[in-house]
ZABA-164871 format. One record per atom (N, C-alpha, C): x, y, z. Coordinates in steps of 0.001 Angstrom, whole numbers, padded with zeros to 6 digits, always signed. Layout:
XYZ...
This chain:
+087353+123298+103765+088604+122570+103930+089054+122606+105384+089312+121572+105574+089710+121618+107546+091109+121924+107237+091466+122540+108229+093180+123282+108404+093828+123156+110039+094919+122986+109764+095491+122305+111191+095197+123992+112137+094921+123471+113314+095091+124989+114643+096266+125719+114951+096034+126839+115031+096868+127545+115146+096883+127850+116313+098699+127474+116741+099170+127728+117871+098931+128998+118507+098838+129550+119813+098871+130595+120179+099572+131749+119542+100798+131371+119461+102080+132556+119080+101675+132627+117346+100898+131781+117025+100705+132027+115839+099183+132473+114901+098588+132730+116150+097136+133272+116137+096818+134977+115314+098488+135119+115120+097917+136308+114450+098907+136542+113110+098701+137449+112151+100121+137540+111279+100910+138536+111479+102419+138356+111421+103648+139098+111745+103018+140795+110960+103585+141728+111618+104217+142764+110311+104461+142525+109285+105435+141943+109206+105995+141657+108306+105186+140459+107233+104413+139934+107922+103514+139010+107144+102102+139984+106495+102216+140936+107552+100982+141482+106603+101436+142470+105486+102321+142938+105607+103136+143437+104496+103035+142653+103742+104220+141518+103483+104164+140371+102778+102857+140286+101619+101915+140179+102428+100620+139980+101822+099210+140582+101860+099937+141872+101654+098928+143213+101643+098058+143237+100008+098684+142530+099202+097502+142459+098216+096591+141764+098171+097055+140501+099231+096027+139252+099308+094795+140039+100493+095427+140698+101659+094541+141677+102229+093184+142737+102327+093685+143225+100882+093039+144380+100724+091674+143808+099472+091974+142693+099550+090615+141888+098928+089704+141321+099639+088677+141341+099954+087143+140976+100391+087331+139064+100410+087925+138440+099582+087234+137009+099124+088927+136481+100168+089562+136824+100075+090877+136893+101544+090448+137376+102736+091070+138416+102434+091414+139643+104084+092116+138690+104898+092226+139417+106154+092969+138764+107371+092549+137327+107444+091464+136976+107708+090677+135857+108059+091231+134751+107314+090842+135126+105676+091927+133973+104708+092928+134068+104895+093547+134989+104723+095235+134855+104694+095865+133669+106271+094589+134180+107150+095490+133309+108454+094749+131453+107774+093930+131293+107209+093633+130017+106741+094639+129611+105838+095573+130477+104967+096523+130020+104114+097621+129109+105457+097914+130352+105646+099335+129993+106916+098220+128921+107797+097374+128299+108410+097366+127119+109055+096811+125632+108029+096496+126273+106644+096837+124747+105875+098267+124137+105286+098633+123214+104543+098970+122502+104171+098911+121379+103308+099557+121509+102344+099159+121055+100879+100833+120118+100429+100269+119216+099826+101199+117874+099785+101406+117739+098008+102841+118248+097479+102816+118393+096152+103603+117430+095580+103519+116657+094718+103416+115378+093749+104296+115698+092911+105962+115297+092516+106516+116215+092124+107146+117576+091863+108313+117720+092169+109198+118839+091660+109260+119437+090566+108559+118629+089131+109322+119233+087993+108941+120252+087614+108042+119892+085891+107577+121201+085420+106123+121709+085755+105165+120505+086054+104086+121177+086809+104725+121455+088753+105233+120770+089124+105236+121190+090393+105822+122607+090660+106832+122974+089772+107551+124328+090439+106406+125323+090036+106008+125979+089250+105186+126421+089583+103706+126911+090766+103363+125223+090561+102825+125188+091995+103204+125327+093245+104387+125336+093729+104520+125549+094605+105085+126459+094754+105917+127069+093940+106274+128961+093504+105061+129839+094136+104064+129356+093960+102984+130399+093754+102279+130046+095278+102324+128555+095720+101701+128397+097387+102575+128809+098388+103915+128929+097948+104902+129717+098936+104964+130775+098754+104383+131540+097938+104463+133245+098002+102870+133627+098217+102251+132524+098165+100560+133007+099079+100647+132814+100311+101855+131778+100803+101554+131901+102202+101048+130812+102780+101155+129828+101874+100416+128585+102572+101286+127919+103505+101316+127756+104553+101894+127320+105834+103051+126549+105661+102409+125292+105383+103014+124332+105241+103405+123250+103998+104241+122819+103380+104556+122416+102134+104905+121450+101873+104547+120022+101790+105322+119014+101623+105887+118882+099792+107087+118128+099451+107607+118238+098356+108076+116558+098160+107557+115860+097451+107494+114907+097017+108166+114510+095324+109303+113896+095849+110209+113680+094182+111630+112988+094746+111886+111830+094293+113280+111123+094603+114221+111663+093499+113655+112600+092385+114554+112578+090888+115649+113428+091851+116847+113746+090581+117881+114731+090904+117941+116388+089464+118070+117015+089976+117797+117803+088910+119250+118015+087958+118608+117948+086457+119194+117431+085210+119161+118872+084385+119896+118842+083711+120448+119940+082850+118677+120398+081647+118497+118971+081122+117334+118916+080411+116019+119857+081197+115885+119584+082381+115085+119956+083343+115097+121245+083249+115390+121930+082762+115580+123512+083506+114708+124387+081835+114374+123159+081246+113307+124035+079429+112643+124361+080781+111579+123747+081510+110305+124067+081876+110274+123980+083497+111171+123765+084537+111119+123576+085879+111765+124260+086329+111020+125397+086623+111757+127013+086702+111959+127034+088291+111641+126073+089152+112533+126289+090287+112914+125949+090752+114106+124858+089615+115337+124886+089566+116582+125594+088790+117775+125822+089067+118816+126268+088294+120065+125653+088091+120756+126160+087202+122212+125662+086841+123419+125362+087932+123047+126259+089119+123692+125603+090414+123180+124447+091135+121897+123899+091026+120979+122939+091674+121572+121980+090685+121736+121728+089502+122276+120309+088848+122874+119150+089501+122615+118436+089431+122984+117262+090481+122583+117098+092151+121495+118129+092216+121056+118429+093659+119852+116985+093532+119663+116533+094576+118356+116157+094666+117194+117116+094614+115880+117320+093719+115330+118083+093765+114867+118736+094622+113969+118082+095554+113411+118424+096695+113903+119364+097441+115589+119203+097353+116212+119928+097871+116603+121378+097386+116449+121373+096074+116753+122302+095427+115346+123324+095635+114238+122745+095293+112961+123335+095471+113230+123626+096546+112750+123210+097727+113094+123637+099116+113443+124783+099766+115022+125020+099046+115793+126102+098989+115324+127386+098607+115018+127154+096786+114085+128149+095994+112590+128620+097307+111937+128212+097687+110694+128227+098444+111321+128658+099498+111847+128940+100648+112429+129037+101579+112529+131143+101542+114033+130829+100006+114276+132172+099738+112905+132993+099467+112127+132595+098553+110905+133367+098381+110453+133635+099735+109823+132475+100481+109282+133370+101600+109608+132047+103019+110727+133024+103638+110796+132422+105048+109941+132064+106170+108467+132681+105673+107804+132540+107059+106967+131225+106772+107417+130520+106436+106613+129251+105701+107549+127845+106137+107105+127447+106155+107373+125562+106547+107373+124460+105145+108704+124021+105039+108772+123134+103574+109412+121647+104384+108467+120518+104011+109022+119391+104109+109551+118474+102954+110863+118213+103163+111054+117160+101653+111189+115822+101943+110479+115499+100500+110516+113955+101201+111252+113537+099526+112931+113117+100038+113638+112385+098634+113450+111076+098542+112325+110881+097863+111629+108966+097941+110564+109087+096964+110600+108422+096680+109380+107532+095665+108334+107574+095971+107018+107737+095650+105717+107934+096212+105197+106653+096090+104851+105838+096980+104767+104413+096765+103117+103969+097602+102504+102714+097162+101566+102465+098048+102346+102092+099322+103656+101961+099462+103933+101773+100710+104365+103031+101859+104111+103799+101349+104805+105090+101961+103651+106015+102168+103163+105814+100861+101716+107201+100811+100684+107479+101981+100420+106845+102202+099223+107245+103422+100051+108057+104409+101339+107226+105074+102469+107987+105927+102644+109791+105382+102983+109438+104267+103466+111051+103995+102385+111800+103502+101134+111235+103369+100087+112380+102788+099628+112685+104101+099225+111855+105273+098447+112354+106812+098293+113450+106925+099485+114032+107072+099467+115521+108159+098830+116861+107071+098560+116191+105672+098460+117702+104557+096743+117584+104371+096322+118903+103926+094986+119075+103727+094839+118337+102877+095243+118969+101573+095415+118306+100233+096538+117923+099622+096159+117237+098335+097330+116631+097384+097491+117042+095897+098293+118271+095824+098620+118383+094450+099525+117552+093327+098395+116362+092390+099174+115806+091313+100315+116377+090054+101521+116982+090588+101935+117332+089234+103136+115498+088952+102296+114659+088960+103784+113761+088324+103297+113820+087230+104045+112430+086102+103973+112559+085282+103970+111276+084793+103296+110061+085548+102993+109026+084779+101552+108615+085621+101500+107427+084676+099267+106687+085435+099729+106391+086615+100865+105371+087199+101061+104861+088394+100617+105797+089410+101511+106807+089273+101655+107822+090498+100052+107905+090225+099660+108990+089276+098112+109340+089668+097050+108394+089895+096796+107334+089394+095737+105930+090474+096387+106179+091558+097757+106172+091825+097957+106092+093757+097344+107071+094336+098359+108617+093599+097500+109628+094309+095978+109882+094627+095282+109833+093731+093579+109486+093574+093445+108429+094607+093222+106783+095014+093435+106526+095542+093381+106996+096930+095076+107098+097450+095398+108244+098595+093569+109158+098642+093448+109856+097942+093003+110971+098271+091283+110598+098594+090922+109434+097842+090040+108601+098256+089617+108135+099452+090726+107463+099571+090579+106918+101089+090755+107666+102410+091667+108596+102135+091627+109382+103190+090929+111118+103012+089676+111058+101839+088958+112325+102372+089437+113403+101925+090508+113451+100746+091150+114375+100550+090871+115120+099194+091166+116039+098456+090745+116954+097325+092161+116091+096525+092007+115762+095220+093332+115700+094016+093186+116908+093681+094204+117444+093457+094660+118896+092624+095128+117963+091131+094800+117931+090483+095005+117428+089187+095868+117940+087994+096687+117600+087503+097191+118504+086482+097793+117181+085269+098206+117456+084096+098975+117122+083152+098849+117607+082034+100555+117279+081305+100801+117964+079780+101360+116820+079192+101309+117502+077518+101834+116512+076784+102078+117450+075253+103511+117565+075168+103480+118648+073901+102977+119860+074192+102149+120038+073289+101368+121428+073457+099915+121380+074426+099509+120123+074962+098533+120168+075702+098396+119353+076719+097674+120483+078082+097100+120306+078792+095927+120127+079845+095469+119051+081022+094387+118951+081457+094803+119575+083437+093399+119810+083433+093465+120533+084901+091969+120084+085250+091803+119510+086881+090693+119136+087481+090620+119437+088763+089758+118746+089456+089571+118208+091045+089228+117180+091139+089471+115899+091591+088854+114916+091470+088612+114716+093169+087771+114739+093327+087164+114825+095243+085966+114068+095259+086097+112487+095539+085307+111503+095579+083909+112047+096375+084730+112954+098360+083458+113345+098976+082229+114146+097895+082888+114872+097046+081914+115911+096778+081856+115577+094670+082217+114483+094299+082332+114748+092847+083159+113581+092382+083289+113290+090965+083798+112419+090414+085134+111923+090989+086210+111019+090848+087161+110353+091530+088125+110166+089769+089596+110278+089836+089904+110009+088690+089403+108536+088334+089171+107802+088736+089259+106583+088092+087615+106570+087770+086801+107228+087946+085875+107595+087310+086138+108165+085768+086578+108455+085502+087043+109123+084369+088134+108439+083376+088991+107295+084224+089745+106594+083959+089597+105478+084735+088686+104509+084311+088745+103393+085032+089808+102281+084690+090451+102496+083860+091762+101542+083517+092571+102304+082647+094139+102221+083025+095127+102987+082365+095095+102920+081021+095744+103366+080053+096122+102917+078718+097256+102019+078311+097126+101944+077295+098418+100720+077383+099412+101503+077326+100927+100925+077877+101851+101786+078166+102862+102296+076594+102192+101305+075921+103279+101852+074324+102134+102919+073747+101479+103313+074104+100636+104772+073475+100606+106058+074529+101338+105957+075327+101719+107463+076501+102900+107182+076233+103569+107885+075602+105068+107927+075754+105017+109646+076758+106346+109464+077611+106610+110647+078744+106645+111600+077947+107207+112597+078455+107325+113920+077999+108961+113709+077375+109785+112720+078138+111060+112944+078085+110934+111933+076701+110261+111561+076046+110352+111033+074599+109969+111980+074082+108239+112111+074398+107633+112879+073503+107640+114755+073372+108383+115027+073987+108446+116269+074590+107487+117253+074997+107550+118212+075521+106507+119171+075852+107124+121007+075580+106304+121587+075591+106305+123420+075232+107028+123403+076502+108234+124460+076855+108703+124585+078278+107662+125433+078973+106735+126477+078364+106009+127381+079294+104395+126448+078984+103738+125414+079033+102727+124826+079355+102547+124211+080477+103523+123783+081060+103555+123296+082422+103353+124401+083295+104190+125699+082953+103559+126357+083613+101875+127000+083769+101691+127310+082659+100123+127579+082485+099074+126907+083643+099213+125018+083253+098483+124157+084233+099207+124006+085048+100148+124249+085830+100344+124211+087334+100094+125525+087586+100220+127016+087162+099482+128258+087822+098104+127669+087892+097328+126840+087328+095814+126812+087288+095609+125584+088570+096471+124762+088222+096449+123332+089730+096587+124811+090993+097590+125640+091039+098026+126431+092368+096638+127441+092973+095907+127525+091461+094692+128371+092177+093561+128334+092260+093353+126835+092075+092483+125780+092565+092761+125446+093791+094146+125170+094065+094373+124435+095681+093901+125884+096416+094572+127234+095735+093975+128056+096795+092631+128769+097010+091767+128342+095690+090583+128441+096071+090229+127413+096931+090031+126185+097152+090025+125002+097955+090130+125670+099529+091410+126084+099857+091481+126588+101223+091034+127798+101784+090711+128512+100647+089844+129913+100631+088531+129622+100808+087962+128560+100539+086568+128259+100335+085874+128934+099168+086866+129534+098630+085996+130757+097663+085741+130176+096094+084704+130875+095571+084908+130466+094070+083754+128772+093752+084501+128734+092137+083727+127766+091573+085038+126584+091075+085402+125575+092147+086570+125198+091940+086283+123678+090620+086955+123520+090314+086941+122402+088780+086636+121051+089734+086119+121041+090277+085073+119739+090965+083838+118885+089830+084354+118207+089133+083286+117495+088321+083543+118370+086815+084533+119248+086539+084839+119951+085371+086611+119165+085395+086653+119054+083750+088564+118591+083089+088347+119646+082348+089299+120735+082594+089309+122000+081552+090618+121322+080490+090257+121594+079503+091579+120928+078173+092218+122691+078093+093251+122225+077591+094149+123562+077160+094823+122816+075981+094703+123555+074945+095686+123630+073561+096461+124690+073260+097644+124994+073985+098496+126063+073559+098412+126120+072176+098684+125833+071198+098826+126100+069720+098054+126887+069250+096316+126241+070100+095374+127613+069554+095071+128109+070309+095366+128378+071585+095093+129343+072632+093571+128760+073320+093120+127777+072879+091719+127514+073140+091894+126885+074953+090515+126980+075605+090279+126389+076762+088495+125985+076890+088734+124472+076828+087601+124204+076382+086999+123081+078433+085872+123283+078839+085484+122896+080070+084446+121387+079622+084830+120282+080497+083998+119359+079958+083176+118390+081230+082409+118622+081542+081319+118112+082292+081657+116303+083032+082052+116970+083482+082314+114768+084498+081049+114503+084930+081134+113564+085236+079584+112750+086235+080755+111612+087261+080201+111504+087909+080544+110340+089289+080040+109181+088464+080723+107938+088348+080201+106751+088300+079908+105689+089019+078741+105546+088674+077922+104245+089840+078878+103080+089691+079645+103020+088885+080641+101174+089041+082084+101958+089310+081999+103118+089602+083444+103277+089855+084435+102175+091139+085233+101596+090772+085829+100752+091739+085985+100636+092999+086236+102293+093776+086544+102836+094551+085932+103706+095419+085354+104591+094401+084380+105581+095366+082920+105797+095027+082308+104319+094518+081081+104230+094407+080739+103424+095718+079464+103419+095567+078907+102861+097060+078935+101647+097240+079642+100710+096267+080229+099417+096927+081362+099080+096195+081834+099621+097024+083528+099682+096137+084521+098279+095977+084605+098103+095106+086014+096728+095339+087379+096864+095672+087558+098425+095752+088709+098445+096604+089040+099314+097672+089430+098751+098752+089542+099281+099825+090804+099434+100676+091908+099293+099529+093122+099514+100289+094256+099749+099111+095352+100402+099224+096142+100772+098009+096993+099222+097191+097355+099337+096048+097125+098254+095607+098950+098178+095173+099152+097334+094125+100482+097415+093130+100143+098705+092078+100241+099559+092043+099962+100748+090552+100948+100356+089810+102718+099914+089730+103143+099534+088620+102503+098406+087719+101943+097426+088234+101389+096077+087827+100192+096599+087716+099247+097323+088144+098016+097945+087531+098541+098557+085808+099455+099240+086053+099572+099864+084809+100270+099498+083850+100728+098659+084323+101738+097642+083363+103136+099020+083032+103513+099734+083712+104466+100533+083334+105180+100913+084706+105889+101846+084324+107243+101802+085509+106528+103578+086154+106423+103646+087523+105940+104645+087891+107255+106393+088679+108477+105554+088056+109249+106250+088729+110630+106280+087565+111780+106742+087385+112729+106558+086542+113642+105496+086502+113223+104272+085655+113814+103482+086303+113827+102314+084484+114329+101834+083744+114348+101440+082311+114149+099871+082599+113089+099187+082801+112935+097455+081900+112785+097121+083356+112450+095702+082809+112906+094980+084258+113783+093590+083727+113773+092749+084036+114726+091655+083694+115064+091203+082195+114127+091173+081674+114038+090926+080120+115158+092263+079720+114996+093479+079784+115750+094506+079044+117009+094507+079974+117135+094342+081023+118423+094047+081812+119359+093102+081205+119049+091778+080744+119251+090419+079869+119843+090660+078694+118892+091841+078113+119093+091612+076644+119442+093054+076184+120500+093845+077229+121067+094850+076613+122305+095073+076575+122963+096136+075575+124341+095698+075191+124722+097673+075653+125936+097841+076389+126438+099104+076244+126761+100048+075300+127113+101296+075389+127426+101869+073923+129184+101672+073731+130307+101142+074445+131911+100916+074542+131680+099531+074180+130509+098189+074339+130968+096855+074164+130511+097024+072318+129075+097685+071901+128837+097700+070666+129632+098498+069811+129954+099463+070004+131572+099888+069318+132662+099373+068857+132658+098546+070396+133928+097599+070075+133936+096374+068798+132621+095941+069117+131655+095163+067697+131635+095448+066904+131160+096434+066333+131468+097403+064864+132421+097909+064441+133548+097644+065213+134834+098247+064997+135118+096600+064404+135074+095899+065143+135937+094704+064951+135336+093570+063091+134116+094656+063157+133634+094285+061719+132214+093179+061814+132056+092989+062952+130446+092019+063281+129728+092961+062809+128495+092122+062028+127179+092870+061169+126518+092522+062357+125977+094258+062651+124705+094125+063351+124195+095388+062819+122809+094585+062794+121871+095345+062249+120765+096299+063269+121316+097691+063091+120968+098932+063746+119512+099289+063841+118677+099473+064821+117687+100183+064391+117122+101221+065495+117298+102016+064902+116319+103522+065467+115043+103498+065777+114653+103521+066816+113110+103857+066885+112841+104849+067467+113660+106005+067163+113019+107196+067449+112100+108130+066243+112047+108974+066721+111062+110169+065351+111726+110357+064359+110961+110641+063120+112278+111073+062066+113247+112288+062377+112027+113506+062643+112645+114682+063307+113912+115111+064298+114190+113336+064556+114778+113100+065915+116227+112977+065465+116501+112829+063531+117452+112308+063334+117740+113937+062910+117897+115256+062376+118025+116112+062632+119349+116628+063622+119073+115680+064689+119696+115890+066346+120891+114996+066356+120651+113857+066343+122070+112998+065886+121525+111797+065363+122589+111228+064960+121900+109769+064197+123515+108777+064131+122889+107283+064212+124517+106685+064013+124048+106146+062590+125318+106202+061968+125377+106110+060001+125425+104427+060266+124574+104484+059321+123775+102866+058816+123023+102343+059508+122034+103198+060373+121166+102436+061232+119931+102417+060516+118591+101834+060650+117426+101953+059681+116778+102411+060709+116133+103504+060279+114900+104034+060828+113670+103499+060893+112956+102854+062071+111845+102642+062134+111360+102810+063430+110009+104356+063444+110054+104415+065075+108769+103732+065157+109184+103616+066725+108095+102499+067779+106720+102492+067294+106283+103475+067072+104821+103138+066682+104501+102531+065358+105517+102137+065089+105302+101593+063665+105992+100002+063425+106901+099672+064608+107617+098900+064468+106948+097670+064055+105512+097392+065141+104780+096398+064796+104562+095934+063575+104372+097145+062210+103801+096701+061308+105039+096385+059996+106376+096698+060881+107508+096374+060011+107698+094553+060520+107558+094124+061330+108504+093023+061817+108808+091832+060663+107555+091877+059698+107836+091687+058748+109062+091179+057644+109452+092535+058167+110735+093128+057361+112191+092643+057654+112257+092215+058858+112796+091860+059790+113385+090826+059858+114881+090306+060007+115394+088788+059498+115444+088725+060981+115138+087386+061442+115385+086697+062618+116382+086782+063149+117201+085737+062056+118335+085353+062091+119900+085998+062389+119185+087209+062111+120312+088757+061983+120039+089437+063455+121740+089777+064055+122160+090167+065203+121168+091669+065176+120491+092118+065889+119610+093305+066034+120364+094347+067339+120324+095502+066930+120584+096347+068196+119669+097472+067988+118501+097352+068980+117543+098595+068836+118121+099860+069337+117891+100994+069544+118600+102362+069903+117631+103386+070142+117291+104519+071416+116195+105217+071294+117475+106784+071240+116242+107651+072054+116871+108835+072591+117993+108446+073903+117487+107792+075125+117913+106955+076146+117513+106217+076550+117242+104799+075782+116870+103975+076439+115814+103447+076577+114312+104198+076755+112909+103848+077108+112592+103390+076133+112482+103913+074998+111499+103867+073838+112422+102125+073224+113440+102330+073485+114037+100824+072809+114016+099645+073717+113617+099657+075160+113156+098629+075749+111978+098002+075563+111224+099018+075030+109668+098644+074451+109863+097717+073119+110685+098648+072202+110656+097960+071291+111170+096734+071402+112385+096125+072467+113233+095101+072626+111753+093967+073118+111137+094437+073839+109496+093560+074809+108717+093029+073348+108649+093908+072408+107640+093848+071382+108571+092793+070273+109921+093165+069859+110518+091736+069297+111127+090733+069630+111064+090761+071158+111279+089779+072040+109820+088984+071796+108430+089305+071719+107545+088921+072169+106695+088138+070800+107808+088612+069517+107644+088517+068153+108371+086983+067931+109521+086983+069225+110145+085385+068860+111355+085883+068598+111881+087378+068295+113224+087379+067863+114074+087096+068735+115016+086501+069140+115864+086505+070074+117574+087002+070074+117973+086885+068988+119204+087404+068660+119087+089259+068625+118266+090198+069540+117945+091111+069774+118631+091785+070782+118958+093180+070642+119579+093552+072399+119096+095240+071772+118998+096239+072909+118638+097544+073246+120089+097727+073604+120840+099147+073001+121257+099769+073300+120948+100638+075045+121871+100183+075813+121531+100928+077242+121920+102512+077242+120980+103151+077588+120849+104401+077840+120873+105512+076397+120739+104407+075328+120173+105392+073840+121234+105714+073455+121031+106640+072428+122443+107502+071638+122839+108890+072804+121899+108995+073393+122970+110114+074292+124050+109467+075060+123774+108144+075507+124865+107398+075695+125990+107299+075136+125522+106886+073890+126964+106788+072986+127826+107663+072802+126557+109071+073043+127297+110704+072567+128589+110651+073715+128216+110196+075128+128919+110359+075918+130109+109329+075688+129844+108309+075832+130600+107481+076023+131944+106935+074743+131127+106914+073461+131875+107006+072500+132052+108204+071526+131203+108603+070656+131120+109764+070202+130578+111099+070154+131763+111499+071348+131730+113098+071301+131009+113911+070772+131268+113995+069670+130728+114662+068542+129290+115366+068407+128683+113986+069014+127176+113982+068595+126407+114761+070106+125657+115189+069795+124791+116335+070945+124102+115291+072142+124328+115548+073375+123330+114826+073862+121684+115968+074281+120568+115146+074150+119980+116210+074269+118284+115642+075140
C-alpha cells in the first residue's frame, strides 16, 4: 500500500505515541516500522452510521494518520440501536461532526477530515485523491457502484462491508489485484426487493461485527500483513453464529475492470440503479401525489371515505396502526391490485414514507389515479396528529 511521506518532525513517534501504542509495538507483524506506516496512511470512510462508527473507532485508536469521514445525514435518535459513535448529545448534530469529535477525543494525535455532502460522481474523485483507501460502510447500490468505481479508476482497495437484519457480507474488491464489485454484481437489483435497513431493520450489534472486520482488513492492507479478503465475500449469519468464505473470480466481461472495459468514467448511479442513493423520498410523481398527515385528518374528520392502506409488516402493526386501514404490505401489493376499486379515493401509509412511495409508483403504474402516499408515514401522523401513537 503506498502511504503519504512523512514529514521530518514527524519521522518518528511521540512518547506519548509509543505509549499510546505499546501493544501494537510489542508485536513482530507491527513494531515501530508499522505503527509509523499507520500514522503516514490514510483511509477515506463511506459513511458515519452503523458500519462506519465502528470502523473508524477502531482506525483512530490504531493510529491511522489520517481520516476522511464521508456522510451529509444528521444524527437521529433511531441511530444510536447500532452507531455507537454517536450519542444523545450529538442529536441533531451533523454526523461527521459528531464522529469527528468522538475520534478526536479517542486519540488526538490523529488528523480527521469531514466532508458534510453527499458522495456523488460529481465530487468523488475530489474527495477520495489524497486517501490510500476507501472504506464502504453506506448503505445503498448507488453509493457502492460509485465507490467501486472510484476505487477502480483510481487504483484503490474497496473495504467492503454490508448488513441486513441478522446478516452480513465483508470483502476487498481491488480490481489491481482481484475481482471488482461489479464483478460480482454486474447490475443492481431491482429497487422494490432491497428494502434499507430503516424499513427492514437490522440487529444493533451486527454492524458492528462487519465493520470491526471492514477495520481489520483496512489495517491489514496498510500493514501489508496477513491474508486480506481479496477475491473472498465472507457471509455472516448472526442467528447461527456461522461464517461461511466464498471464492470470487475476476470477470472477463466485467464492464470496468476487464481488459476492455466500457466504462471509463463515473456515470449517473441513481439512474443506474433506478433508486435514490442518499435520504431523500420520490421524485415528482410522489411529490404530486402526496397528501400530509393535518390535510388527511382534516378529511376523515370531515367524513370523506378514503380508503386506507398499510403497507407495512404485520409485525409492524404491534407498534401503531390507524383504525380502519387494510393491511397489505408492499411485497404483496402486486398480487392484491385486484382487489382494489379504482374508483375509490386511496391513501397508502408506510413506517415514513419510503415503502408507500413505492407502493404509490406501482398503483400509479397499475392506472390508479385517484391515489396519494401519506408524506412521511405514520410516524408523521404520531407527530403531527396523534400523540398517542409511538414514533419509532
Amino acid at each position: 500500500m503506498p502511504h503519504r511521506p512523512l514529514a521530518p518532525e514527524e519521522d518518528s513517534l511521540s512518547h506519548e505515541e509509543i505509549l499510546r501504542y505499546s501493544r501494537h509495538l510489542l508485536m513482530p507483524e507491527v513494531g515501530l516500522a508499522g505503527q509509523r506506516k499507520l500514522k503516514a496512511s490514510s483511509v477515506l470512510v463511506i459513511g458515519t452510521g452503523g458500519l462506519g462508527s465502528p470502523v473508524a473507532l477502531y482506525l483512530a485508536a490504531a493510529g491511522v494518520g489520517r481520516i476522511g469521514l464521508v456522510d451529509c445525514d444528521r444524527v437521529d435518535t433511531t441511530n444510536l440501536q447500532r452507531q455507537v459513535i454517536h450519542s444523545m448529545s450529538a442529536v441533531g448534530q451533523p454526523k461527521v461532526d459528531s464522529a469527528r469529535a468522538r475520534l478526536l477525543d479517542l486519540n488526538p494525535c490523529i488528523r480527521v477530515d469531514p466532508y458534510d455532502e453527499p458522495f456523488t460522481s460529481g465530487n468523488a474523485l475530489r474527495i477520495a485523491a489524497p486517501y490510500d483507501l476507501i472504506i464502504d460502510c453506506s448503505d445503498n447500490f448507488p453509493t457502492r457502484y460509485l465507490v467501486n468505481d472510484v476505487c477502480v479508476l483510481t487504483h484503490k482497495p474497496d473495504v467492503y462491508g454490508s448488513v441486513f437484519r441478522f446478516e452480513g457480507q465483508a470483502s476487498i474488491f481491488w480490481a489491481d489485484r482481484g475481482p471488482c464489485y461489479r464483478c460480482l454484481f454486474p447490475d443492481p437489483p431491482p429497487p422494490e426487493l432491497v428494502p434499507s435497513c430503516a424499513e427492514a431493520g437490522v440487529i444493533g450489534v451486527l454492524p458492528g461485527t462487519i465493520g470491526t472486520l471492514q477495520a481489520t482488513e483496512a489495517l491489514k492492507l496498510l500493514l501489508g500483513i496477513g491474508e486480506p479478503l481479496i477475491g473472498k465475500l465472507l457471509l455472516v449469519d448472526a442467528l447461527d453464529a456461522s461464517f461461511e468464505e466464498i471464492r470470487l473470480k475476476k470477470s472477463p466481461r466485467c464492464r470496468i475492470c476487464s481488459e476492455e472495459p466500457e466504462i471509463h468514467a463515473l456515470v449517473d448511479y441513481e439512474a443506474f440503479c433506478s433508486a435514490p442513493g442518499h435520504e431523500h423520498q420520490g421524485g415528482p410523481l410522489a411529490r404530486e401525489w402526496e397528501v400530509e398527515p393535518a390535510a388527511l385528518a382534516a378529511e376523515l374528520q370531515a367524513g370523506k371515505h378514503v380508503h386506507l392502506i398499510d403497507v407495512r409488516e404485520p409485525h409492524e402493526l404491534e407498534i401503531s396502526r390507524l383504525p380502519g386501514a387494510q393491511l397489505i404490505p408492499l411485497g404483496s401489493l402486486a398480487s392484491h391490485l385486484h382487489e382494489l376499486d379504482s374508483a375509490q379515493e386511496m391513501v397508502v401509509f408506510c413506517r415514513s414514507g419510503v415503502r408507500s412511495v413505492r407502493a404509490l409508483e406501482l398503483l400509479a403504474g397499475a392506472g390508479f389515479r385517484k391515489v396519494r402516499h401519506l408524506n412521511g408515514g405514520i410516524n408523521a401522523w404520531a407527530r403531527d396528529v396523534d400523540p398517542s401513537l409511538p414514533v419509532y
